[in-house]
TIBA-370413 format. One record per residue (C-alpha): residue number from 1; chain; z, x, y. Coordinates in steps of 0.02 Angstrom, whole numbers, plus 32768, in hexadecimal, padded with zeros to 4 digits. Layout:
N
[NUM; "A"; [Z; X; Y]]
...
***
This chain:
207
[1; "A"; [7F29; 8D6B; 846A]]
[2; "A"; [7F41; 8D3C; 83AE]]
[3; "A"; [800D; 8D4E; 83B8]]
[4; "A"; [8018; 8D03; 8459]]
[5; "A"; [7FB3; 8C67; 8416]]
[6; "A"; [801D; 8C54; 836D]]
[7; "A"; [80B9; 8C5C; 83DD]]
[8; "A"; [806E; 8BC6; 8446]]
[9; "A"; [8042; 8B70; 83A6]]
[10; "A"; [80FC; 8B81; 834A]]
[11; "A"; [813E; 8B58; 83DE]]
[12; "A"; [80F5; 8AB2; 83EC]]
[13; "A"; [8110; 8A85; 8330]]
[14; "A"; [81E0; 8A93; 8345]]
[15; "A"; [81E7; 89FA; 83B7]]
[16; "A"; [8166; 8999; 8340]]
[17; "A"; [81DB; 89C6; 829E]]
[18; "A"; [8269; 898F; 8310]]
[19; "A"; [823D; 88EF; 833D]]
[20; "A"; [81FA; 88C1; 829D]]
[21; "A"; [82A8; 88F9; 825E]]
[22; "A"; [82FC; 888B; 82E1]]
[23; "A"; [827E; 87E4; 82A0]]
[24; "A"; [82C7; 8810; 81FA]]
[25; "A"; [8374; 880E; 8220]]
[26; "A"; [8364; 8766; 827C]]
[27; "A"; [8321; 8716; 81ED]]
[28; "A"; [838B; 875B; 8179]]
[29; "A"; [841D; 86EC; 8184]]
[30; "A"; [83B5; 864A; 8192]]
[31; "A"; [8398; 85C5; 8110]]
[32; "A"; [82F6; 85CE; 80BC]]
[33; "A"; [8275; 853C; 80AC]]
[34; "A"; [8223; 8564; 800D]]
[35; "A"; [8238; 84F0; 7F8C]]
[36; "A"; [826F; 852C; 7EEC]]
[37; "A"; [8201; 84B9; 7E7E]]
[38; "A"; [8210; 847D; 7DF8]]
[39; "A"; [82CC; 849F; 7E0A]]
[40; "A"; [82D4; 8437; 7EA8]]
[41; "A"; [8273; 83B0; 7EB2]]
[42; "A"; [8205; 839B; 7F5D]]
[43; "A"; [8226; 8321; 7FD4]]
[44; "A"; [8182; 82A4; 7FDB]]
[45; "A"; [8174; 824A; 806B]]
[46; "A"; [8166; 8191; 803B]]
[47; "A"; [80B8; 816F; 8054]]
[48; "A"; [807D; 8201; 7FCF]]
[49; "A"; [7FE1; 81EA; 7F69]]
[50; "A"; [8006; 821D; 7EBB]]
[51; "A"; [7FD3; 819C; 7E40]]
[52; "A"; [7FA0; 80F4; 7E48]]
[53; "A"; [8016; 8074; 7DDD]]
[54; "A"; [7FCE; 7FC9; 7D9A]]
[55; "A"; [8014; 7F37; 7DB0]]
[56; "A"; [7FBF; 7EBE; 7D23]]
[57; "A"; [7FE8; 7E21; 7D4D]]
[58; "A"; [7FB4; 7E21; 7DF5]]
[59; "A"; [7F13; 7E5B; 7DB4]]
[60; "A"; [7E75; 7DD6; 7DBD]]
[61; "A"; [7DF7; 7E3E; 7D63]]
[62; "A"; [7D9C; 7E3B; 7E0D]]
[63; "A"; [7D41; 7EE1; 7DF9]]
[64; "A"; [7D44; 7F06; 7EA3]]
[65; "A"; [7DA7; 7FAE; 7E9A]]
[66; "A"; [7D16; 7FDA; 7E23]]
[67; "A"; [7C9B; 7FBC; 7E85]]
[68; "A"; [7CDA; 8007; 7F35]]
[69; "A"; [7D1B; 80AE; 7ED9]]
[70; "A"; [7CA7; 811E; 7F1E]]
[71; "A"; [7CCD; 819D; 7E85]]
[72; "A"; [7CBB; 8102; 7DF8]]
[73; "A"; [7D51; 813E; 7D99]]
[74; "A"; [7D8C; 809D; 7D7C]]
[75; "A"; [7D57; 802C; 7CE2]]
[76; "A"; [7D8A; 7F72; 7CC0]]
[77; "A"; [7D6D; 7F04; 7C32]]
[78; "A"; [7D9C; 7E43; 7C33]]
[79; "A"; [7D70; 7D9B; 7BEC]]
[80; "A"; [7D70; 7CF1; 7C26]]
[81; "A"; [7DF1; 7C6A; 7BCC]]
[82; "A"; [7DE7; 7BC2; 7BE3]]
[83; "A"; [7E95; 7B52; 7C1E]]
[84; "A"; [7E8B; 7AAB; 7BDD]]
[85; "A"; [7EB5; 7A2C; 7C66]]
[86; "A"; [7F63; 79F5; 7C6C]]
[87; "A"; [7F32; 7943; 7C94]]
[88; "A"; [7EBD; 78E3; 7C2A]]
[89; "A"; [7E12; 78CA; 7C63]]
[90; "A"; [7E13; 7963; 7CCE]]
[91; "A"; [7DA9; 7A01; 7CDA]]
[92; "A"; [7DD9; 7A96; 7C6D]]
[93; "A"; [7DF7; 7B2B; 7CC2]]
[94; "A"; [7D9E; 7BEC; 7CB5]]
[95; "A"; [7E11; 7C88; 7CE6]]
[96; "A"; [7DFA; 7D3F; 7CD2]]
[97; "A"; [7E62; 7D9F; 7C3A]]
[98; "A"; [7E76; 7E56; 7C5F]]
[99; "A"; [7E48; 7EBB; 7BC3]]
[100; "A"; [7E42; 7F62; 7C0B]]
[101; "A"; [7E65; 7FB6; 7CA6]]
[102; "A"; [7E41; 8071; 7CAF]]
[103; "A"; [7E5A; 810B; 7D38]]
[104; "A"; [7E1F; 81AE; 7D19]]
[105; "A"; [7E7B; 8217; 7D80]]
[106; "A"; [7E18; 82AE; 7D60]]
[107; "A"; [7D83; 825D; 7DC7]]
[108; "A"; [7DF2; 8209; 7E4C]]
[109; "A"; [7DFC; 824E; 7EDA]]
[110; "A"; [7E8A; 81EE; 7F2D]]
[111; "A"; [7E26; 818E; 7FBE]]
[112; "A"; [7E9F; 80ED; 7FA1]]
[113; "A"; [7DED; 8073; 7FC4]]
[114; "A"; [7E3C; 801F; 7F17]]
[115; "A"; [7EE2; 800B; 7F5A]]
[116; "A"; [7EA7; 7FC3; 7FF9]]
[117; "A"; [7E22; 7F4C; 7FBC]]
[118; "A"; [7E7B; 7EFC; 7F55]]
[119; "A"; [7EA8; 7E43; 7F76]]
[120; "A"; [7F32; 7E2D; 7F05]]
[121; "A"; [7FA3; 7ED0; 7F1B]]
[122; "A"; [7F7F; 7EFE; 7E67]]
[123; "A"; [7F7D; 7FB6; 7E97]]
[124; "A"; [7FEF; 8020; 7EE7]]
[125; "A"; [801F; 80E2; 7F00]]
[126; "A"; [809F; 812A; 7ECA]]
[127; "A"; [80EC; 81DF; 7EEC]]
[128; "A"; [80F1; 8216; 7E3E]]
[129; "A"; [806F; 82A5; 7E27]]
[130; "A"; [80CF; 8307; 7D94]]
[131; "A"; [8035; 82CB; 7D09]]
[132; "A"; [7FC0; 835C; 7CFA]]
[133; "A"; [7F89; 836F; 7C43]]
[134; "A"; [7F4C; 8406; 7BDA]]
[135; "A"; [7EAF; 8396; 7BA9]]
[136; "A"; [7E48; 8349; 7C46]]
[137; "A"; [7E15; 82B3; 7BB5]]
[138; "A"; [7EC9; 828A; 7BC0]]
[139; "A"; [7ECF; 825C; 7CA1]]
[140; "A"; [7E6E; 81BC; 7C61]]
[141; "A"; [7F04; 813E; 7C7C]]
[142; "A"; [7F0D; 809A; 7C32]]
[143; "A"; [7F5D; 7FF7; 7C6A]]
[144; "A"; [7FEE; 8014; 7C0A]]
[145; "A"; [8006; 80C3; 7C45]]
[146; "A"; [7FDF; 8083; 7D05]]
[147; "A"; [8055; 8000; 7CE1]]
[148; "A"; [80E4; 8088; 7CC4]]
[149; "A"; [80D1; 80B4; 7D77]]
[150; "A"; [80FB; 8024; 7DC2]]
[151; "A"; [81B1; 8055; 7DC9]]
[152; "A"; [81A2; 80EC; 7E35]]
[153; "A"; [8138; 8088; 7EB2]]
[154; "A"; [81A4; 808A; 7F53]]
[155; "A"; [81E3; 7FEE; 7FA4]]
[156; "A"; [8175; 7FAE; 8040]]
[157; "A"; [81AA; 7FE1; 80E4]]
[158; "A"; [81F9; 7F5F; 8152]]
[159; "A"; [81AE; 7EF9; 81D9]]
[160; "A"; [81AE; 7F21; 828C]]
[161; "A"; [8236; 7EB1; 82CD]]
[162; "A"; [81C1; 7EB3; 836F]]
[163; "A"; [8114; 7E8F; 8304]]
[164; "A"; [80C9; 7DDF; 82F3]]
[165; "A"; [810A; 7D64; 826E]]
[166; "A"; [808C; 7D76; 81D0]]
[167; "A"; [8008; 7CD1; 81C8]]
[168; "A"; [8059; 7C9D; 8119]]
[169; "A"; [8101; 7CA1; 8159]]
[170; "A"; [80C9; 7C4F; 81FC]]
[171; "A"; [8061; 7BC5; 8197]]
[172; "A"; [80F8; 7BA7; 8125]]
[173; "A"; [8172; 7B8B; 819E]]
[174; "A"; [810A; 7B0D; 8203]]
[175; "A"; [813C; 7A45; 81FA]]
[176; "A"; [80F8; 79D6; 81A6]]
[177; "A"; [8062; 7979; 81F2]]
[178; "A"; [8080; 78C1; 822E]]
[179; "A"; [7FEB; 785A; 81D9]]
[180; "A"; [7F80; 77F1; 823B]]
[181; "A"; [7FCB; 7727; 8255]]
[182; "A"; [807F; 7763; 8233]]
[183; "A"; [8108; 76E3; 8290]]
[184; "A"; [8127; 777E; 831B]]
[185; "A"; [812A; 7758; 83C0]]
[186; "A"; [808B; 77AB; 8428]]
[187; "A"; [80B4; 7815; 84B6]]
[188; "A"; [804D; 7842; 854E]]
[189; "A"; [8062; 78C2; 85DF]]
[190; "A"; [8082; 78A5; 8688]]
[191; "A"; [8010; 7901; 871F]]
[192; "A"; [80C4; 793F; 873D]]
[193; "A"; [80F7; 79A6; 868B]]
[194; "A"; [8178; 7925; 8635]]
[195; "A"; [8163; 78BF; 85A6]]
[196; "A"; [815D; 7809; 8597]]
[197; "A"; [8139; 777B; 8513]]
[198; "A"; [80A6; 7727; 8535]]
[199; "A"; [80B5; 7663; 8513]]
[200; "A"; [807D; 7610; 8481]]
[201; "A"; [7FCC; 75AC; 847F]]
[202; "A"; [7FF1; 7500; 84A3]]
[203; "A"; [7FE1; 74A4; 83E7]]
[204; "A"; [7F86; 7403; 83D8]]
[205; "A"; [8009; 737F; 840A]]
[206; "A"; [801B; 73CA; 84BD]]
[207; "A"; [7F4A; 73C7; 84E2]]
***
């Protein structure tokens, strides 16, 4: 009973060694995937989050990426300067002076609500995430390290040559308007679809 049930059992374990054999052998010969990194550097697709880059002057000192991060990793400082008025007599202006503009990137936690609230496309991702640092103090970037990202911020995908024309574009692009009591000639439409000038009122001589 014993023999007869270890013969059963070798038996069945050949084919199994075989055909694991035979996987081996097929994939033997074919390239591998695995990326040797940091010898080969991966391929990102473009729309990676690694880091978000600064871009200063586009920067109002809104604080609204402050105050939608849902981690509160961000800090900004400002101050208000006042623009004398280029004409005389007018009404100085008030504008926002970015003193500091903070990330720490060992809070973040890469949601992109900054990036996307933004109204002046201040922020931006970039595929860069080679900046991990022996001391966590030292993930707290400032504007002028955010700023050094800015060049390894990909270029925007293009339009859809099927999608709508953008509003500014559109609005841009769009004549002039004719001002009310301009010399042009007044036109009225027919019950039948065409165009026609309608007559002049009579003037004063002709009543």
């Amino acid at each position: 009973m014993t023999g007869s049930t270890n013969r059963r059992t070798s038996g069945g374990a050949i084919p199994g060694l075989l055909k694991g054999l035979a996987t081996t052998a097929k994939t033997l010969g074919r390239p591998t995937h695995t990326a040797e990194y940091p010898d080969a550097p991966p391929h990102l697709p473009p729309r990676t989050r690694g880091v978000i880059a600064l871009l200063e002057e586009n920067c109002t000192s809104c604080m609204l990426c402050a105050r939608e991060c849902p981690d509160w990793c961000i800090y900004i400082d400002s101050h208000k300067e006042t623009i004398p008025s280029p004409t005389p007599g007018g009404r100085d202006r008030q504008r926002n002076v970015l003193d500091r503009f903070a990330i720490d990137f060992s809070l973040c936690m890469y949601c992109g609500i900054c990036i996307e609230v933004c109204p002046f496309d201040a922020l931006h991702w970039s595929p860069e995430f080679e900046y991990s640092e022996l001391d966590i103090r030292d993930l707290l970037h400032e504007k002028d390290r955010l700023g050094q990202w800015m060049p390894t911020v990909p270029p925007p995908p293009a339009l859809d040559p099927g999608s709508a024309e953008p509003a500014e574009i559109a609005a841009a692009n769009k004549p002039p308007r004719v001002p009310r009591g301009a010399d042009a000639p007044t036109t009225a439409r027919s019950a039948g679809g065409d165009r026609r000038e309608r007559p002049a009122p009579p003037g004063k001589d002709e009543q």
